[in-house]
PDBQT receptor file of N, H, CA, C and O in Angstrom, charges set to zero:
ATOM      1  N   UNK A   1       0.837  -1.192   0.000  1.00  0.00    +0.000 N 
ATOM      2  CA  UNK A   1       0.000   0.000   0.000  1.00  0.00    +0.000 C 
ATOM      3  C   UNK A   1       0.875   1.245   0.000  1.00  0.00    +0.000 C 
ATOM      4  O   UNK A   1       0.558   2.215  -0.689  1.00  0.00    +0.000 OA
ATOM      5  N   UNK A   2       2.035   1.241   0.804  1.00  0.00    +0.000 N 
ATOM      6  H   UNK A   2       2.292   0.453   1.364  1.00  0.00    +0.000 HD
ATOM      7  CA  UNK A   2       3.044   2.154   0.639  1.00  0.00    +0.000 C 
ATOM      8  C   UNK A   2       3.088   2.534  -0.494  1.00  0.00    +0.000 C 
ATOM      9  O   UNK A   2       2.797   3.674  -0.857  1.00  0.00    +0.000 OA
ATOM     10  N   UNK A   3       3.634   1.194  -1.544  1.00  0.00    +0.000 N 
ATOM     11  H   UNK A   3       3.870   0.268  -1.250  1.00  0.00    +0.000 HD
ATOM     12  CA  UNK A   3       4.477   1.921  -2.511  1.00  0.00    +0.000 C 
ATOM     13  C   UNK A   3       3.525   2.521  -3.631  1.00  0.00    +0.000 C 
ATOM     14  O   UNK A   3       3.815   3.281  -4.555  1.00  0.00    +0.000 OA
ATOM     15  N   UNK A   4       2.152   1.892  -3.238  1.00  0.00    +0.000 N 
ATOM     16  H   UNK A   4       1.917   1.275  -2.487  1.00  0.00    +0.000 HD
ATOM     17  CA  UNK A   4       1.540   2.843  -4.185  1.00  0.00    +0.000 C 
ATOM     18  C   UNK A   4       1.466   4.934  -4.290  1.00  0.00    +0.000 C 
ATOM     19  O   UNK A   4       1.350   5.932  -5.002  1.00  0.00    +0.000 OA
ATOM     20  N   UNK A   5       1.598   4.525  -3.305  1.00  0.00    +0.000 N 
ATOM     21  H   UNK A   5       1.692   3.714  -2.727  1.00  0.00    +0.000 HD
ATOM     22  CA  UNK A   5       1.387   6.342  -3.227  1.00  0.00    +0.000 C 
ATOM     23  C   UNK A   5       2.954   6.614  -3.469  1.00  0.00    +0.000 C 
ATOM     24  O   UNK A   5       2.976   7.347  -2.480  1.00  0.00    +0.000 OA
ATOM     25  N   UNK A   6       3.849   6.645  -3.775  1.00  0.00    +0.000 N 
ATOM     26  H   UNK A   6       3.830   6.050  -4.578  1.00  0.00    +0.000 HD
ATOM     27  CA  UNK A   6       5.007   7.178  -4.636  1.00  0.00    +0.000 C 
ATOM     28  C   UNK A   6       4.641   7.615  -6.152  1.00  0.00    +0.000 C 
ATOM     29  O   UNK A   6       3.823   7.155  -6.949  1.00  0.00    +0.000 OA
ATOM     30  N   UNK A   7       5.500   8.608  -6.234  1.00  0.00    +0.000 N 
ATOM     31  H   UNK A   7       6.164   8.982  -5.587  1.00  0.00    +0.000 HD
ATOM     32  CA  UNK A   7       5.657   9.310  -7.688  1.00  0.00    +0.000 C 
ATOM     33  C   UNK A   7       6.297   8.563  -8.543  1.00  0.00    +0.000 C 
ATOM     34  O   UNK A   7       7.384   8.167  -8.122  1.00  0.00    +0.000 OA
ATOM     35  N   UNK A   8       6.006   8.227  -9.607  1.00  0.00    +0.000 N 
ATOM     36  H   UNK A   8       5.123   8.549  -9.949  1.00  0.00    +0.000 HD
ATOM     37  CA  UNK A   8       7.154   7.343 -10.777  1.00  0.00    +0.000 C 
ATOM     38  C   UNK A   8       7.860   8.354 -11.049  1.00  0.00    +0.000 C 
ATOM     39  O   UNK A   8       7.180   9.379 -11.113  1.00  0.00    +0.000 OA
ATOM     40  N   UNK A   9       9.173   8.529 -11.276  1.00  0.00    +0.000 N 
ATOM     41  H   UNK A   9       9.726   7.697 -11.224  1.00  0.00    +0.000 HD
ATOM     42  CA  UNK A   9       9.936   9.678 -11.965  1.00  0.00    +0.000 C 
ATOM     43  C   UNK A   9       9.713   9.566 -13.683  1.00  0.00    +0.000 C 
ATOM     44  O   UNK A   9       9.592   8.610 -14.448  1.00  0.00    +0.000 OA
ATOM     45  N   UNK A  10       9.728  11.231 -13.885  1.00  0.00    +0.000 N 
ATOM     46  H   UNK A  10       9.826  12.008 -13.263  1.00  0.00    +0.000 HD
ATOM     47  CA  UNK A  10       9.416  11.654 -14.756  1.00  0.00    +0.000 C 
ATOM     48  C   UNK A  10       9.924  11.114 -16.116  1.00  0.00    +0.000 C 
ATOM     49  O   UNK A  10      11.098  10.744 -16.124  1.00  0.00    +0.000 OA
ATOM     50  N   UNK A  11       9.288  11.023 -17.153  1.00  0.00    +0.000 N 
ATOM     51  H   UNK A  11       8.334  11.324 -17.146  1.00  0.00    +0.000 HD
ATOM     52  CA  UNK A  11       9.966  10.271 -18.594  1.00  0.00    +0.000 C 
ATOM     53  C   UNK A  11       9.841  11.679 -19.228  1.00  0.00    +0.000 C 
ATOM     54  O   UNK A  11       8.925  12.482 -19.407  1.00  0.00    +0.000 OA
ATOM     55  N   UNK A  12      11.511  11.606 -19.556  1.00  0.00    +0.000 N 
ATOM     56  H   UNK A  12      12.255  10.954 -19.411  1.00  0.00    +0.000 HD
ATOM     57  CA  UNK A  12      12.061  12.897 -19.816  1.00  0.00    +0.000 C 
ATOM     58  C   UNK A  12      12.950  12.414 -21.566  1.00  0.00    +0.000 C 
ATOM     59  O   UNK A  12      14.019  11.824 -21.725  1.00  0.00    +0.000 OA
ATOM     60  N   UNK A  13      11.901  12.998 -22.699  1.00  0.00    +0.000 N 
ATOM     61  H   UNK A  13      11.033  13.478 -22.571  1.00  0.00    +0.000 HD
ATOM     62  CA  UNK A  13      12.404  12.015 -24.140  1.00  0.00    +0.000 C 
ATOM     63  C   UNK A  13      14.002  12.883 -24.381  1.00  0.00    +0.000 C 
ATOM     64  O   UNK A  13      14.355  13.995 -23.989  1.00  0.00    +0.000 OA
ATOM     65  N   UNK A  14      14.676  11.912 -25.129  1.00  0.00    +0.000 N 
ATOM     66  H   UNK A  14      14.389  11.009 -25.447  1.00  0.00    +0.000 HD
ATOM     67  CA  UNK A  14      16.014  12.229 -25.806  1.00  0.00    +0.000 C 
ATOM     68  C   UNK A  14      15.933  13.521 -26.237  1.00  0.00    +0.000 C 
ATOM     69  O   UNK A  14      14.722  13.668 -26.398  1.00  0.00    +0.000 OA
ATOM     70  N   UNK A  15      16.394  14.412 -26.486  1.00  0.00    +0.000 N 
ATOM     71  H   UNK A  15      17.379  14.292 -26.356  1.00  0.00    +0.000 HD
ATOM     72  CA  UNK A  15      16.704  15.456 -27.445  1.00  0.00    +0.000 C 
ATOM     73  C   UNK A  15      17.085  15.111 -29.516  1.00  0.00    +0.000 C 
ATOM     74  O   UNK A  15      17.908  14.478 -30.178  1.00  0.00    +0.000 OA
ATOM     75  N   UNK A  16      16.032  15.889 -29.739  1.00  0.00    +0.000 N 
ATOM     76  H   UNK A  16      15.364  16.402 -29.201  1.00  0.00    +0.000 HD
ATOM     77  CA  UNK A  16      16.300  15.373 -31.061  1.00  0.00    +0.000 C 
ATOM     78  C   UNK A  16      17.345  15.826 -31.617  1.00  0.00    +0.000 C 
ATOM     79  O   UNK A  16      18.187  16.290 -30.849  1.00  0.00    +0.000 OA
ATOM     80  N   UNK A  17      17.681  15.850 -33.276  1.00  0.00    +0.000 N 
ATOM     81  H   UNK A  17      16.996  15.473 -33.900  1.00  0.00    +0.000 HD
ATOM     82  CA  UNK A  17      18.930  16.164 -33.899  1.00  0.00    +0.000 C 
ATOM     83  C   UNK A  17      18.844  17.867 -33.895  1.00  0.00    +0.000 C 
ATOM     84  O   UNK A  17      19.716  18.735 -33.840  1.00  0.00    +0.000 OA
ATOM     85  N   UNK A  18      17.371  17.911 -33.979  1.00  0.00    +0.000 N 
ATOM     86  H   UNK A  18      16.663  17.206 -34.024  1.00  0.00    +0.000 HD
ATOM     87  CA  UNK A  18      17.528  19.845 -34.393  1.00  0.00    +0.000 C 
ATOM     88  C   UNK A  18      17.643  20.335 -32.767  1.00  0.00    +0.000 C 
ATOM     89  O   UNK A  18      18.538  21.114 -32.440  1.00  0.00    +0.000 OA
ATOM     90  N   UNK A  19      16.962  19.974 -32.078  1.00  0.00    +0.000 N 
ATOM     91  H   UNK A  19      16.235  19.341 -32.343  1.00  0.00    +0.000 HD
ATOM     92  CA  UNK A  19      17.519  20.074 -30.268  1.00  0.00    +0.000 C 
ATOM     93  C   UNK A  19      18.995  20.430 -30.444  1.00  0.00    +0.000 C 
ATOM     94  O   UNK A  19      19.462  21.543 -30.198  1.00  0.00    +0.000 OA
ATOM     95  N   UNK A  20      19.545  19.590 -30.802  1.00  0.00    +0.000 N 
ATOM     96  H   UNK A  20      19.167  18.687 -31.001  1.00  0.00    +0.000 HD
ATOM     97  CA  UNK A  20      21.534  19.022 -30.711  1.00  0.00    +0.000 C 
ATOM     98  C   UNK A  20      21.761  20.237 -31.267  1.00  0.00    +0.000 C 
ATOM     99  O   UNK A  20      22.449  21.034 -30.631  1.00  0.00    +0.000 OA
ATOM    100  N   UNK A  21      21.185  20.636 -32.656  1.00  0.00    +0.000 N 
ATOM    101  H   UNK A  21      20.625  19.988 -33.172  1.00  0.00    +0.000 HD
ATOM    102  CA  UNK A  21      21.709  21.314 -33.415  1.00  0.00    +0.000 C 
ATOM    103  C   UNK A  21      21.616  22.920 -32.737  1.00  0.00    +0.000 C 
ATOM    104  O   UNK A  21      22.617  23.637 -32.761  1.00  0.00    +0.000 OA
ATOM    105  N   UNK A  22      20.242  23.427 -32.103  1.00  0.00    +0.000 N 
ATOM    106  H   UNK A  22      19.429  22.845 -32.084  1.00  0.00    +0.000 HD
ATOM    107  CA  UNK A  22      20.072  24.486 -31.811  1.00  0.00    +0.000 C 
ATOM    108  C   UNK A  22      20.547  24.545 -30.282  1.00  0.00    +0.000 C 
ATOM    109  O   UNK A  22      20.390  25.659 -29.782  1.00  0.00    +0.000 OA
ATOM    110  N   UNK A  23      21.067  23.621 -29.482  1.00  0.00    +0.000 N 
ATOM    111  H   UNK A  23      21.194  22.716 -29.888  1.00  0.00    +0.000 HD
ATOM    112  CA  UNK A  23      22.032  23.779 -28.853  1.00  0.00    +0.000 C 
ATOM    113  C   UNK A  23      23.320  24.343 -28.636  1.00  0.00    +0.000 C 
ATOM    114  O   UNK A  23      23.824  25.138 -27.843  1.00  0.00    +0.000 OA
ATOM    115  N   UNK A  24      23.755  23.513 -29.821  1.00  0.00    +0.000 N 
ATOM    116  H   UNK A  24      23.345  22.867 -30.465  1.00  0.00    +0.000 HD
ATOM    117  CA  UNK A  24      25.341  23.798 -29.836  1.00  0.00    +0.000 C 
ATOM    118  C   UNK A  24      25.451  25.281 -30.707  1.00  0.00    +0.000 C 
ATOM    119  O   UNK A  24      26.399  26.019 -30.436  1.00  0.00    +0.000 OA
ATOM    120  N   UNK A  25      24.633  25.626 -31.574  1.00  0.00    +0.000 N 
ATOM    121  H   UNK A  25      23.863  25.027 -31.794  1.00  0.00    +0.000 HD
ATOM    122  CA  UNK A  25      24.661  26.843 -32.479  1.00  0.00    +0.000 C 
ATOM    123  C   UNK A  25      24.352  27.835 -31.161  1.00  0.00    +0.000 C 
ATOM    124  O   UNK A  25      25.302  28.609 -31.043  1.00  0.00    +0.000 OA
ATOM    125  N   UNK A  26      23.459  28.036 -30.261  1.00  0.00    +0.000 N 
ATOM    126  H   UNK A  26      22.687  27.408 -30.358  1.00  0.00    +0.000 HD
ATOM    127  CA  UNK A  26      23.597  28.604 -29.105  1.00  0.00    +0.000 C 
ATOM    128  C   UNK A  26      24.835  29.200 -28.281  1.00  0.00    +0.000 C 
ATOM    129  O   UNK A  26      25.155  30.375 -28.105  1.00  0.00    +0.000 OA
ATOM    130  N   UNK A  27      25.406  28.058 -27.849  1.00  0.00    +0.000 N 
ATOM    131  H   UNK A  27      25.146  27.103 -27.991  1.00  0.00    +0.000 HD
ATOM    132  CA  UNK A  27      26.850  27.642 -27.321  1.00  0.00    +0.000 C 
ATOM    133  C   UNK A  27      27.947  28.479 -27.771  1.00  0.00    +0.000 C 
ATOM    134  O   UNK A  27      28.514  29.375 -27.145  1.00  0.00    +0.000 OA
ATOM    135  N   UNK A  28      28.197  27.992 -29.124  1.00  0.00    +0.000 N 
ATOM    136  H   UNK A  28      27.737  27.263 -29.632  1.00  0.00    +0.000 HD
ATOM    137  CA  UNK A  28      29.042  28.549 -30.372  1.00  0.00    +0.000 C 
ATOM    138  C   UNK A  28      28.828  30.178 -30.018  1.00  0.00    +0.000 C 
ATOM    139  O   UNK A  28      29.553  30.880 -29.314  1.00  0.00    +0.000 OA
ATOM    140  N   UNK A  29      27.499  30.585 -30.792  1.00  0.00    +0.000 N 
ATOM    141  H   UNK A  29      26.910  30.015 -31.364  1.00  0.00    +0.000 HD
ATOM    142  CA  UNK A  29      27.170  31.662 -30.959  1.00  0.00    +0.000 C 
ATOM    143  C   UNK A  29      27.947  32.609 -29.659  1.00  0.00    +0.000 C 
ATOM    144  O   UNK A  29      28.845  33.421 -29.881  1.00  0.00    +0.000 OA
ATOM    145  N   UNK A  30      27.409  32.316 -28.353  1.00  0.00    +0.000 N 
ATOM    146  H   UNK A  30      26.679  31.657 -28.173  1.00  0.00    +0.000 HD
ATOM    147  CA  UNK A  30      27.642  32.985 -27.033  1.00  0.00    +0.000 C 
ATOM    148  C   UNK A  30      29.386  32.780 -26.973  1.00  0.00    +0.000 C 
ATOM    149  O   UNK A  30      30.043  33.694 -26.476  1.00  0.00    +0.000 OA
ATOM    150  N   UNK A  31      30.114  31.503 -27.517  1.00  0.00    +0.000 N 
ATOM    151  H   UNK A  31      29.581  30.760 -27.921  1.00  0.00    +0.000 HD
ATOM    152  CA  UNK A  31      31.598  31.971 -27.113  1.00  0.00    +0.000 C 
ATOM    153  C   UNK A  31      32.029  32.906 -28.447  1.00  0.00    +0.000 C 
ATOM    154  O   UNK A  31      33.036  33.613 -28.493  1.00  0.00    +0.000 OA
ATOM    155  N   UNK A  32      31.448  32.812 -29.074  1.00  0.00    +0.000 N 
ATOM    156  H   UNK A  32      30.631  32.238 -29.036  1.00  0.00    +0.000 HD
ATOM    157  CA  UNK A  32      31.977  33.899 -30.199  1.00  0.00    +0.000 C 
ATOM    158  C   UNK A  32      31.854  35.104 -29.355  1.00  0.00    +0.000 C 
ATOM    159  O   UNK A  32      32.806  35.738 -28.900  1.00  0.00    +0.000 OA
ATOM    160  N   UNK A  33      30.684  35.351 -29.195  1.00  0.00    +0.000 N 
ATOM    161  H   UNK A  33      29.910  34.837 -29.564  1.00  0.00    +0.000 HD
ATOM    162  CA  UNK A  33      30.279  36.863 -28.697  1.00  0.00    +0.000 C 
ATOM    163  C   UNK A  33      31.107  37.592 -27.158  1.00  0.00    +0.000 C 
ATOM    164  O   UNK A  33      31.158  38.676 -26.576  1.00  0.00    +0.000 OA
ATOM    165  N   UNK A  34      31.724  36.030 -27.001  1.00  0.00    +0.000 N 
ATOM    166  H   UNK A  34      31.683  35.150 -27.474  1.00  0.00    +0.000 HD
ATOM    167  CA  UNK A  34      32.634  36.506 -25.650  1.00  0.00    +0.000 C 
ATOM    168  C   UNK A  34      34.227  36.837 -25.969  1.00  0.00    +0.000 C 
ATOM    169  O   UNK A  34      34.956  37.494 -25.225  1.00  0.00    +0.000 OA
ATOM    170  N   UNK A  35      34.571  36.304 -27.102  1.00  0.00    +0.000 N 
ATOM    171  H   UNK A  35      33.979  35.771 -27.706  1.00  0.00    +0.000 HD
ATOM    172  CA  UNK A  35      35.666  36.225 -27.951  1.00  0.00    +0.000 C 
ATOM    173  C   UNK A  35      36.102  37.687 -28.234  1.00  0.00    +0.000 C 
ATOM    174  O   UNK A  35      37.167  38.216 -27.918  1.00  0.00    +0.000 OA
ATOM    175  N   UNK A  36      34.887  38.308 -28.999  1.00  0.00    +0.000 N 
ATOM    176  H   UNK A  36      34.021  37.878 -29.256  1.00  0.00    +0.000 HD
ATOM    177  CA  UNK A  36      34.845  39.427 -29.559  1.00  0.00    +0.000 C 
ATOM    178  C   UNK A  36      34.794  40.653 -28.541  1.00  0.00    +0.000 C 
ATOM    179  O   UNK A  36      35.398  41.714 -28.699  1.00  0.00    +0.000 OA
ATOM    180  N   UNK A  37      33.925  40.304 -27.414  1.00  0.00    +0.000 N 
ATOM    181  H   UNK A  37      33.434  39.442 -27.286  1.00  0.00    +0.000 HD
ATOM    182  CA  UNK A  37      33.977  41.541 -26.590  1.00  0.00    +0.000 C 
ATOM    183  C   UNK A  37      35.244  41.531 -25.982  1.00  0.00    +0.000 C 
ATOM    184  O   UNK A  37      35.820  42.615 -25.887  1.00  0.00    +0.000 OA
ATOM    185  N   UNK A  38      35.911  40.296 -25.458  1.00  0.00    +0.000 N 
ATOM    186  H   UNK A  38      35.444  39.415 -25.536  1.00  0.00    +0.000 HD
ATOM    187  CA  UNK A  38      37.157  40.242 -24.892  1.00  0.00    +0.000 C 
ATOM    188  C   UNK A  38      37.870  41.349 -26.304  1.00  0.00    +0.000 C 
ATOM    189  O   UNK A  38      38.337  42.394 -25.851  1.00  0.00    +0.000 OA
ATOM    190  N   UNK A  39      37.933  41.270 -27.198  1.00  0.00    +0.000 N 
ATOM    191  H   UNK A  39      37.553  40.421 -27.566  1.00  0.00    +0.000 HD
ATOM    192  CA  UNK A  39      39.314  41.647 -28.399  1.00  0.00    +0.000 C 
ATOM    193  C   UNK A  39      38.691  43.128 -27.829  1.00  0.00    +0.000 C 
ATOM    194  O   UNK A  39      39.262  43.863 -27.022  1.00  0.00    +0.000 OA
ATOM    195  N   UNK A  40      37.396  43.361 -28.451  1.00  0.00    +0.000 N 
ATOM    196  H   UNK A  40      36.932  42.764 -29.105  1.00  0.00    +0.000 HD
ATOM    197  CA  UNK A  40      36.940  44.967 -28.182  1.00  0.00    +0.000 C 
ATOM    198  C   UNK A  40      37.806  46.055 -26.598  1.00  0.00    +0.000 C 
ATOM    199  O   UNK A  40      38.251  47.191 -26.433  1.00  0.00    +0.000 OA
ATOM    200  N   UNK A  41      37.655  45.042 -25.945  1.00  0.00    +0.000 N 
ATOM    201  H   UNK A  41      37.294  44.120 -26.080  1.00  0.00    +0.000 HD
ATOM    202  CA  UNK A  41      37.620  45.332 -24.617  1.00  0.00    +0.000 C 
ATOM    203  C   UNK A  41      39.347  45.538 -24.465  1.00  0.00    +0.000 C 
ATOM    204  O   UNK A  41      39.701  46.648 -24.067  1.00  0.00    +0.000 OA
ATOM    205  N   UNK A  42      40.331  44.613 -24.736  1.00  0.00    +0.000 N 
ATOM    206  H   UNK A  42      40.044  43.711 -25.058  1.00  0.00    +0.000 HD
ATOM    207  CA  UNK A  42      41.657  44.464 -24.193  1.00  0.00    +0.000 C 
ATOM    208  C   UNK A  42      42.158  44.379 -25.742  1.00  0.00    +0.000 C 
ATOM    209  O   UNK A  42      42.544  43.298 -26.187  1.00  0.00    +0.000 OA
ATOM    210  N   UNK A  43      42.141  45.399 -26.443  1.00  0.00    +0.000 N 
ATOM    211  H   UNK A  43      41.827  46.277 -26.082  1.00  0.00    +0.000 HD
ATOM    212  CA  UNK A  43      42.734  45.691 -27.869  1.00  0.00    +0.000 C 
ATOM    213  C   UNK A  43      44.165  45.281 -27.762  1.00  0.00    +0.000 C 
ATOM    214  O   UNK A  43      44.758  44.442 -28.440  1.00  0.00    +0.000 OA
ATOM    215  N   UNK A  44      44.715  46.198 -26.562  1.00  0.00    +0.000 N 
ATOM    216  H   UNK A  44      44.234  46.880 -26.011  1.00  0.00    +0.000 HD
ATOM    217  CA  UNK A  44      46.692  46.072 -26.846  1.00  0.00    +0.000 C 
ATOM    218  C   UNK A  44      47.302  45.383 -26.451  1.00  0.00    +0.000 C 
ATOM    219  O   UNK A  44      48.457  45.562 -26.064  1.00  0.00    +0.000 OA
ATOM    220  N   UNK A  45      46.498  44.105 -26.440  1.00  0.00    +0.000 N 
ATOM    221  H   UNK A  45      45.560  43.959 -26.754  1.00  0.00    +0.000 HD
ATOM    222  CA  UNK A  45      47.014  42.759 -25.667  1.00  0.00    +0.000 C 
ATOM    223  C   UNK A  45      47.216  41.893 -26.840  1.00  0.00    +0.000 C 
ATOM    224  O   UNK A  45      47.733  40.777 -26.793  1.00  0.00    +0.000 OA
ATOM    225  N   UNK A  46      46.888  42.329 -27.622  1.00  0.00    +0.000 N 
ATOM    226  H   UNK A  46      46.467  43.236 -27.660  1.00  0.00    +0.000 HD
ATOM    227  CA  UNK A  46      46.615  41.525 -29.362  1.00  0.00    +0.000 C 
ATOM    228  C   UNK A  46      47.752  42.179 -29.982  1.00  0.00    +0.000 C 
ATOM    229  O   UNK A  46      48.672  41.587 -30.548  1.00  0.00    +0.000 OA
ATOM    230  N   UNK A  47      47.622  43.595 -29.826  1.00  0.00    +0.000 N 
ATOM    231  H   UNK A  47      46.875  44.076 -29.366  1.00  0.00    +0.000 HD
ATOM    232  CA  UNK A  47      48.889  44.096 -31.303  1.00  0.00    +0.000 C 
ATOM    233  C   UNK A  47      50.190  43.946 -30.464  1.00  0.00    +0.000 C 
ATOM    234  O   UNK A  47      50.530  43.955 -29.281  1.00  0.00    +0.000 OA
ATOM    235  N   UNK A  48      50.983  43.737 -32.254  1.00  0.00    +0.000 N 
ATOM    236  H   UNK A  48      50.707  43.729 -33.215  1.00  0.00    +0.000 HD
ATOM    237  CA  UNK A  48      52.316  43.290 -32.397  1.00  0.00    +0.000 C 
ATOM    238  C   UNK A  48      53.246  44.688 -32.136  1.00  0.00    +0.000 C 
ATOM    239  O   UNK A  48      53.227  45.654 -32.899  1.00  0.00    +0.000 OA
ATOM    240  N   UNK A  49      54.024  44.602 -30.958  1.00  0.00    +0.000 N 
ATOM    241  H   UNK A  49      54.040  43.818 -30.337  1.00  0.00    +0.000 HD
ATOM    242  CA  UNK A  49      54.736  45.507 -30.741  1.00  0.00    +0.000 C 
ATOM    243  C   UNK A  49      56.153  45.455 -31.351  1.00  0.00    +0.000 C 
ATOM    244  O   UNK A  49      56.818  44.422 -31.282  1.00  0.00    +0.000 OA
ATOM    245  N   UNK A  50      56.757  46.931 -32.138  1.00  0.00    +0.000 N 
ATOM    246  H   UNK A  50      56.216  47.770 -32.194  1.00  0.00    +0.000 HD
ATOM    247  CA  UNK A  50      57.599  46.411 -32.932  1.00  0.00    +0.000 C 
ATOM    248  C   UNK A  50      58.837  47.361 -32.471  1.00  0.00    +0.000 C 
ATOM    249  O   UNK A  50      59.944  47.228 -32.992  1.00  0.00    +0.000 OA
TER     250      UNK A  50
C-alpha cells in the first residue's frame, strides 16, 4: 500500500537532432560573442609591438 502512493519519476524524451543542433549553435554563438567583446575590450594585448 506504501508503494503505491510514490511518484514514478518523470519520462524525460532524448533530445532530437535539431535540439543538438540548436544547442550547440547557441553555445558557439555565445563563445563567439565573448571572444569578440574580450578583443573589443583588451585591444593592446593583441597588437604586435615592434
Amino acid at each position: 500500500v506504501a508503494a503505491e502512493g510514490r511518484f514514478s519519476p518523470a519520462e524525460i524524451p532524448e533530445p532530437t537532432l535539431a535540439e543538438n543542433e540548436l544547442r550547440r549553435g547557441v553555445f558557439s554563438g555565445a563563445t563567439l560573442q565573448l571572444l569578440c567583446a574580450l578583443a573589443a575590450i583588451v585591444p593592446e594585448a593583441f597588437e604586435v609591438q615592434a
